[in-house]
C-alpha positions in Angstrom: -44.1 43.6 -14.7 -43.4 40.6 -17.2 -40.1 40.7 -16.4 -40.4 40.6 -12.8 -43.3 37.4 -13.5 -41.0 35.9 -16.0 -37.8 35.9 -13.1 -40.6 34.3 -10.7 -41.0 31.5 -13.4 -37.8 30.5 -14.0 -36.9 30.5 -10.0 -40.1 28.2 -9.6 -38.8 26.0 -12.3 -35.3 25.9 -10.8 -36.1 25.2 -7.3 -38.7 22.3 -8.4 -35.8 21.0 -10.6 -33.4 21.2 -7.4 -36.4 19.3 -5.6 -36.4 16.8 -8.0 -33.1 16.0 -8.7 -31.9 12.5 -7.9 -29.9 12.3 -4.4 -26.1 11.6 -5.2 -25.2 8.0 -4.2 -23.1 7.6 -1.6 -19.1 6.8 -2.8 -16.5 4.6 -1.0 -14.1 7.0 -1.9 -12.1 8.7 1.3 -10.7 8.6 4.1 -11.8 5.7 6.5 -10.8 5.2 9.9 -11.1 2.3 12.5 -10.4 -0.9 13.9 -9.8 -4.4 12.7 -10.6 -7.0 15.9 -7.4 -9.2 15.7 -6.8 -12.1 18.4 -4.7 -9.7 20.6 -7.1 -7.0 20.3 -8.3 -4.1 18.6 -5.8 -2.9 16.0 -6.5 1.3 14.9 -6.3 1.5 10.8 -6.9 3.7 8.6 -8.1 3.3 4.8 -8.1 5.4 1.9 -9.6 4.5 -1.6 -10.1 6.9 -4.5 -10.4 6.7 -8.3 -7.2 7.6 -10.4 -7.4 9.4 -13.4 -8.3 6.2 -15.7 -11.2 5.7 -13.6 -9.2 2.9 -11.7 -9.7 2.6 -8.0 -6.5 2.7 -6.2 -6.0 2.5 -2.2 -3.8 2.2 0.6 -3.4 1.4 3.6 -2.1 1.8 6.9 -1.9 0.6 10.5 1.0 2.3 12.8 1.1 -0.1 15.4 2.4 -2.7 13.2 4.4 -0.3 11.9 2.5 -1.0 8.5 2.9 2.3 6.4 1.0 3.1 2.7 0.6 -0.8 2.1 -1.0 -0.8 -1.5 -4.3 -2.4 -2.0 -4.5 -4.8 -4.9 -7.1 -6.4 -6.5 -9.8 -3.8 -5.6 -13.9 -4.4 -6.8 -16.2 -1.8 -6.0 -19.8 -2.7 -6.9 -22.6 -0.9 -5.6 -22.4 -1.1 -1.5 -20.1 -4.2 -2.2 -15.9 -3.6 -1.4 -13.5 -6.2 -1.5 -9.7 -5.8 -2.0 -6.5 -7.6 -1.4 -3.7 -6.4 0.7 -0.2 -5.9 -1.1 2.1 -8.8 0.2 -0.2 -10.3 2.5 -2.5 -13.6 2.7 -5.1 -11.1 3.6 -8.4 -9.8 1.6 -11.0 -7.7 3.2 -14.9 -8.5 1.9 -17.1 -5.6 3.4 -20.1 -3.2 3.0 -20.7 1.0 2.2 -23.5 1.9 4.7 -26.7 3.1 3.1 -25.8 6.4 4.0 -22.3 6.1 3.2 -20.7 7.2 6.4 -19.4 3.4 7.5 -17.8 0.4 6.5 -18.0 -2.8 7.9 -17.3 -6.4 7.1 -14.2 -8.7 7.4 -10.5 -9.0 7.2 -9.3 -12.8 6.3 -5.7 -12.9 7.1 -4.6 -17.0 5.6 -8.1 -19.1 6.9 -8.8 -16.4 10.4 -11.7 -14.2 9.5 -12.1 -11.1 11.9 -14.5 -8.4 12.0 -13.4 -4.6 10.3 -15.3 -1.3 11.3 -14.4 1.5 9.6 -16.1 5.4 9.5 -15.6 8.5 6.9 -13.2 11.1 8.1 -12.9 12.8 5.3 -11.7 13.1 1.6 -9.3 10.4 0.3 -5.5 10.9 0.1 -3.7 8.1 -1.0 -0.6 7.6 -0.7 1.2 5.3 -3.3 5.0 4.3 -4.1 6.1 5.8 -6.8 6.4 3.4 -10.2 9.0 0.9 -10.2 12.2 1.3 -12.6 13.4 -1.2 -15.2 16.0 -3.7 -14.0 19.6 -3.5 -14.2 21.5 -6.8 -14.9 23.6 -5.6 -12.5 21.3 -5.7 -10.0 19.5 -8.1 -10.6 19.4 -11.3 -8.6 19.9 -12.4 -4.9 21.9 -9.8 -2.0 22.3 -10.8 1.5 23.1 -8.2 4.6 22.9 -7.8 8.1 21.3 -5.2 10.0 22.8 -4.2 13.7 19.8 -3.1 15.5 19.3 -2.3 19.0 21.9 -5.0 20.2 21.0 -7.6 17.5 21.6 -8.9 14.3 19.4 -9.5 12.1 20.0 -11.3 8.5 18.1 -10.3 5.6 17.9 -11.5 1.6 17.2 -9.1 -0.8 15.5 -10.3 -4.2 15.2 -8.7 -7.3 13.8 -10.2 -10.1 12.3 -8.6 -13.6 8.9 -8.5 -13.7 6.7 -9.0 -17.3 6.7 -5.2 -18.2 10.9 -5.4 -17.6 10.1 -3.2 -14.1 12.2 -4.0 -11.1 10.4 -6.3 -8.3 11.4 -8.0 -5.4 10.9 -9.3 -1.7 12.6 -9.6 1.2 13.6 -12.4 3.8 14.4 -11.4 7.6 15.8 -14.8 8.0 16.3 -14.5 11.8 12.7 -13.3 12.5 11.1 -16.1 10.1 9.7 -14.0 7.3 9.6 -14.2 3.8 8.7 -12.8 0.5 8.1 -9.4 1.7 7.3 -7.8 -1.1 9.3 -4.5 -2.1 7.0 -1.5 -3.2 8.6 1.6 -5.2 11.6 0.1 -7.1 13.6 3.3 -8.3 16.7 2.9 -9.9 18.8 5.5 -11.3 22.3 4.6 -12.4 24.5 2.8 -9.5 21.4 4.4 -6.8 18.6 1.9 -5.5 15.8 2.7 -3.5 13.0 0.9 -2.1 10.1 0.6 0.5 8.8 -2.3 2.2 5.6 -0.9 3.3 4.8 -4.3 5.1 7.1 -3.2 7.8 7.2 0.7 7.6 10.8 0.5 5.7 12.9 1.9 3.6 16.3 1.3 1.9 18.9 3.5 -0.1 21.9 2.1 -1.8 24.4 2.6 -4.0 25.9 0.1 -6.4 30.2 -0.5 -6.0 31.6 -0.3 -9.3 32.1 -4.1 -9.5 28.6 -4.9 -9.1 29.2 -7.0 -6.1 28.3 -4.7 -3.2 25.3 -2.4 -2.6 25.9 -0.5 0.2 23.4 1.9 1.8 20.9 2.8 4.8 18.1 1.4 5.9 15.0 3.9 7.5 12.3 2.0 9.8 10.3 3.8 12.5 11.9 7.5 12.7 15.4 5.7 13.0 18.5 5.4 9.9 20.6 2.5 10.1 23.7 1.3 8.1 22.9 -1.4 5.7 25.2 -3.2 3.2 24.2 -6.0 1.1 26.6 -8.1 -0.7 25.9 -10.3 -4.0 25.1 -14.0 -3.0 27.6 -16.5 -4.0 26.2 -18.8 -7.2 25.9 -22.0 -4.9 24.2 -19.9 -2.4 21.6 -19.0 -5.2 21.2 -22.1 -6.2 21.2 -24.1 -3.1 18.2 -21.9 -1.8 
């Protein structure tokens, strides 16, 4: 009979200590879907932020119908309901809000000096997506690399740059010089002997290459939207380098 009283007890105390335990507060980490209102109209994204294993919080982004694919966030602040981040690349920052309930997001998305309003909702848990780490720099190739890419009836002129960054990693950008952009940034270095690969998530594209033996020539294929194109870049000329 005490036994059977003393059981009764303890599932008292634990269901009053279940009663009483402090509600979990709601996370911005996951998966967040919705719309950012740009001038032409609605444009479907989707979000995900999570914690990495320092305790950092690292996110990506991505919106298919501007062919923008796993775009890093940068920059990211999480304090309390509070969210801001930058976007990889981009003049754009996002300042916005976790719901009480944390089921919503909402704020805005400044792209240069044009605010415009973000609504996002929790689909589920967060799977980010990031490049992997970029490679240390080759002399070889570092430096400036122009190509043109025969797409669809046109030709389009690109400039590749790689520079060193602090840490000795490979960065870079791109210029589509026909379509007016520039500094696209590169995401994903990797580098293994003469081999170069990269994404350029700002567009939904990738590049590999391989390196001649002279150093002068990488030639390769690019990958945008489901289709593989020929690429080759060739080492700019010195006055070319320094005249731009």
């Amino acid at each position: 009979m005490k036994s059977v009283r003393l059981l009764l007890r303890l599932a008292l105390v634990m269901a009053l200590a279940t009663a009483v335990a402090p509600a979990q507060k709601p996370t911005a980490a996951g998966h967040w879907e919705g719309n950012v209102q740009a001038p032409d109209g609605p444009v479907p994204m989707t979000i995900d932020l999570d914690r990495n294993e320092k305790g950092e919080w690292v996110g990506d982004l991505d919106a298919p119908s501007r062919n923008v694919m796993n775009l890093p966030l940068a920059k990211i602040v999480i304090e309390g309901a509070a969210i801001s981040f930058e976007l990889s690349g981009f003049p754009a920052k996002v300042a916005a809000s976790l719901s009480e309930d944390g089921q919503s997001i909402s704020g805005t998305l400044t792209f240069r000096e044009d605010a415009v309003p973000l609504q996002l909702k929790r689909t589920g848990p967060p799977k980010v997506t990031l490049p992997p780490k970029s490679s240390p720099l080759s002399k070889e190739l570092e430096g400036r690399w122009e190509g043109t890419l025969e797409a669809g009836g046109q030709s389009f002129r690109l400039v590749l740059k790689l520079s060193k960054a602090a840490d000795g990693t490979a960065t870079g950008a791109m210029d589509s010089v026909d379509q007016g952009a520039s500094n696209l940034a590169l995401a994903g270095i990797v580098i293994d002997g003469p081999a170069l690969r990269f994404q350029l998530p700002m567009v939904g594209g990738s590049y590999s290459g391989k390196l001649n033996t002279g150093a002068t020539e990488l030639a390769g294929e690019w990958t945008q939207g489901g289709r593989t194109l020929p690429l080759t870049f060739k080492r700019a000329a010195p006055a070319a380098e320094e005249k731009k």
